[in-house]
N, C-alpha and C positions, 0 to 999 in steps of 0.2 A: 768251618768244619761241621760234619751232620755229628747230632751228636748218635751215639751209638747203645744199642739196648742193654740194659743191665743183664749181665747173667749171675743168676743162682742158682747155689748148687746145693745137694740135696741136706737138709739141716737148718739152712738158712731161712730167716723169718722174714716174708714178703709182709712190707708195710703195716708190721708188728702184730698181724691179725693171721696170718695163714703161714705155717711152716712147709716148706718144699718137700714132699716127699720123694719125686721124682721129676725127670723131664719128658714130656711127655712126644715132643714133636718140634724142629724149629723150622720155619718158611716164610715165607716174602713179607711177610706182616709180624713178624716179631715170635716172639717161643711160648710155648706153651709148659705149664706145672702143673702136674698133681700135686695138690696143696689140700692140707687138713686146718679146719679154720680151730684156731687156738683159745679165739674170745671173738666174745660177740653173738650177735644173730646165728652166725656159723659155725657157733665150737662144735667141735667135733665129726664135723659132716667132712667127707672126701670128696674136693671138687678139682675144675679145671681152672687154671689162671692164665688167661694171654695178659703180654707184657711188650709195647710197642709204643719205639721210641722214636723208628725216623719217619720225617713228615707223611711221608705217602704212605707208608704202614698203620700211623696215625687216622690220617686221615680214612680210608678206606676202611678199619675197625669200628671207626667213632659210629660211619654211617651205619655198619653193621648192628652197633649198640643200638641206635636209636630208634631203629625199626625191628630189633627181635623184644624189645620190653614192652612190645605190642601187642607179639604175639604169642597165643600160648595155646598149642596143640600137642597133644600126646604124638606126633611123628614128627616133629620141626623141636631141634634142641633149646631147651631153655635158658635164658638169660638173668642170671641172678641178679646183679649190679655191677656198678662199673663205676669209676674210679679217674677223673684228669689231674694230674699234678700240673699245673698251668707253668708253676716256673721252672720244671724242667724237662716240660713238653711229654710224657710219660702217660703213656694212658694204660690202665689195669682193668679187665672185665672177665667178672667170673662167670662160668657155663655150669649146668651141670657136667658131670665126669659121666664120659661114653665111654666104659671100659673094656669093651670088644675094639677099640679103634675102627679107622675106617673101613668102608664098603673095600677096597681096594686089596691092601693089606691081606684081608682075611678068605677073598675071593682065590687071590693067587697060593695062597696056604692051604688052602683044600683044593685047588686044583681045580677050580672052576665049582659049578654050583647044582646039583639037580634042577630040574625043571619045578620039581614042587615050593624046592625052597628057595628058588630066584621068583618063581612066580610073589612067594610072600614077600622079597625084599621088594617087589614090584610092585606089590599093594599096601604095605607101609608108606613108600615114598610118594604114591599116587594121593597117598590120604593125606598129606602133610602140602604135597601141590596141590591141591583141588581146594582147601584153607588161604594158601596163598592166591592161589586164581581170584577163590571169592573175595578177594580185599581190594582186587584191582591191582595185585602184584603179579610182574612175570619174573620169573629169581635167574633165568639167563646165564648160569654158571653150574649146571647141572652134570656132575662126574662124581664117580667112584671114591672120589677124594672126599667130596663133599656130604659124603652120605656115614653117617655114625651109628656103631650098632650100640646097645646098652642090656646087657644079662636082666631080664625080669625071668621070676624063677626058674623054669627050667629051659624057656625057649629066650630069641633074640629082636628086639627089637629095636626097630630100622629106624632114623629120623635125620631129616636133612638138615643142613646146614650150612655155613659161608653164605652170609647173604651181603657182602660185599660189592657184588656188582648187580644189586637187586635194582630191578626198573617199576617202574607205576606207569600201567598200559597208557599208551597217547604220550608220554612224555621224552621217546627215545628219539635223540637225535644220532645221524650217522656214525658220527663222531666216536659214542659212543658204545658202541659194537664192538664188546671182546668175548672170550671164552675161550677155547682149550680146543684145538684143532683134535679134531677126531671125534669130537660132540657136538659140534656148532652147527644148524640146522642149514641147509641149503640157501635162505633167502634171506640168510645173518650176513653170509657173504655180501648180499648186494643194499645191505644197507636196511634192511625191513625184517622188524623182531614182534612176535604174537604171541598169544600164551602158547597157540600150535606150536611154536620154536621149544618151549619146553618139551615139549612132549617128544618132538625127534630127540632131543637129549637123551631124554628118558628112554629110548628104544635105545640109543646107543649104551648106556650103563646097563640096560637087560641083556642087551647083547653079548654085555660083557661079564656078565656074571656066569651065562653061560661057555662062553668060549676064552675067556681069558683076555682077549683082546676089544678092542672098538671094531665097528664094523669096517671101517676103512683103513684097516693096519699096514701100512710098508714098511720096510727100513729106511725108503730114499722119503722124505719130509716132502717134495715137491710132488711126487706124487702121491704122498696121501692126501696134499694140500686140494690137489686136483679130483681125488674120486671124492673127495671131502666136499664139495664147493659143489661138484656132480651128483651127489647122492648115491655116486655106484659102491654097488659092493655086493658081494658075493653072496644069494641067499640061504641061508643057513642048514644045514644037514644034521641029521640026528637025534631031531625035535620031533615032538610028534605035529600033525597038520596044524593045529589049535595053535601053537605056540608061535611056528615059521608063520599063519596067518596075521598073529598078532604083531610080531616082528614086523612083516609086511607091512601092515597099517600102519604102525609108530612112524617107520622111516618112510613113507611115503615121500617123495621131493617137493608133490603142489602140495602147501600148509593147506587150500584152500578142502582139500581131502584126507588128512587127517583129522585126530581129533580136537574138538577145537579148544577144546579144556581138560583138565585134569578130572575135571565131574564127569564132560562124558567118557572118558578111559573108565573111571569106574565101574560105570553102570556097562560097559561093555564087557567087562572081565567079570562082573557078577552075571551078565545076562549068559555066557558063555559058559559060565561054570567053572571058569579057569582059579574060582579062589575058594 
């Protein structure tokens, strides 16, 4: 039998050091608490705690642990420490607490997003890939999910995250090509991932900050499978020319014509004047 993840509930003291305050989220890799550290380095700070117990949950976080305590960027969430119980396979890794929750969430709650302020969640996330780019990572798992706002004084900011199915350019074999249909760049399909693959993600999360949806939305999954795999999709209305251009560019189909980094997105959208 697998064994199965501890749940606690709000009161309860996770591994004598951080009290549950809440729950904050549960999904494929085990659940998430807001936790107040009780003693220690941590008393008193309000953080997050994931808690994952079966192997492939395990596994998949451990990678995550081992490559966020690397890095530290003000838009990429940070990695306080982490925690293996060996003998009862339990791994604990604390984040800081991104109290706006995700990109997702908060997009569908206002009802999509201005241009001015999707364009900022678009240059927070650009600054936190272009960190990654430079290290010779492609993070290959880029959605709405993945993206965490956090209240600094009066405004919001953006910082990626789930780096679970993180790559290191040159090392991707076939095999291992996943992601989240409706974001997955055109030539992920056939087996071939760039940092340009991020960067169609990335069109597709602006896309959807503005409209609600991914660019290739159906109801029927086979065919979005198909404009998905195609790069078709309907070019955007209601934007001004600067923004449907940029859109343009992101989702380009040849990677070979997109951008080929997170760096040059930047300096595009600064040369543009779009930030």
């Amino acid at each position: 039998m697998e064994p199965t993840t501890p749940t606690f509930k709000k009161g309860d003291t996770i591994l004598g050091y951080y009290e549950v305050l809440d729950i904050i989220g549960r999904g494929d890799f085990g659940v998430v608490y807001k936790v107040k550290g009780i003693k220690g380095r941590y008393r008193g700070k309000i953080l997050a705690l994931k808690v994952a117990s079966n192997p492939y949950a395990v596994e998949h976080l451990w990678k995550e642990a081992q490559t966020l305590i690397l890095l530290n960027h003000p838009n990429i969430i940070s990695l306080q420490s982490y925690l293996y119980k060996k003998d009862k396979g339990e791994l604990y890794v604390l984040y800081e607490l991104m109290d706006v929750g995700d990109l997702k969430e908060y997009v569908l709650s206002k009802g999509g997003l201005s241009e001015k302020e999707a364009l900022k969640v678009l240059w927070n996330v650009t600054n936190g890939l272009a960190f990654l780019h430079s290290r010779g990572y492609i993070h290959s798992d880029i959605k709405p999910e993945n993206v965490f706002g956090k209240k600094v004084l009066k405004s919001i900011v953006w910082k990626l995250g789930d780096f679970g199915l993180l790559k290191i350019r040159g090392s991707v074999s076939v095999l291992d090509v996943k992601g989240t249909l409706g974001y997955i760049a055109p030539e992920v399909f056939r087996g071939e991932i760039h940092r340009s693959s991020d960067i169609f993600s990335l069109g597709c999360l602006f896309y959807f900050t503005l409209f609600q949806q991914d660019p290739f939305h159906s109801e029927d999954r086979k065919e979005k499978l198909k404009r998905n795999k195609e790069g078709l999709y309907t070019p955007p209305s209601g934007v001004s020319s600067k923004v449907k251009k940029l859109i343009e560019k992101m989702l380009e189909k040849d990677y070979t014509k997109r951008f080929r980094t997170a760096q040059e997105l930047k300096e595009y959208l600064t040369s543009e004047g779009l930030v």
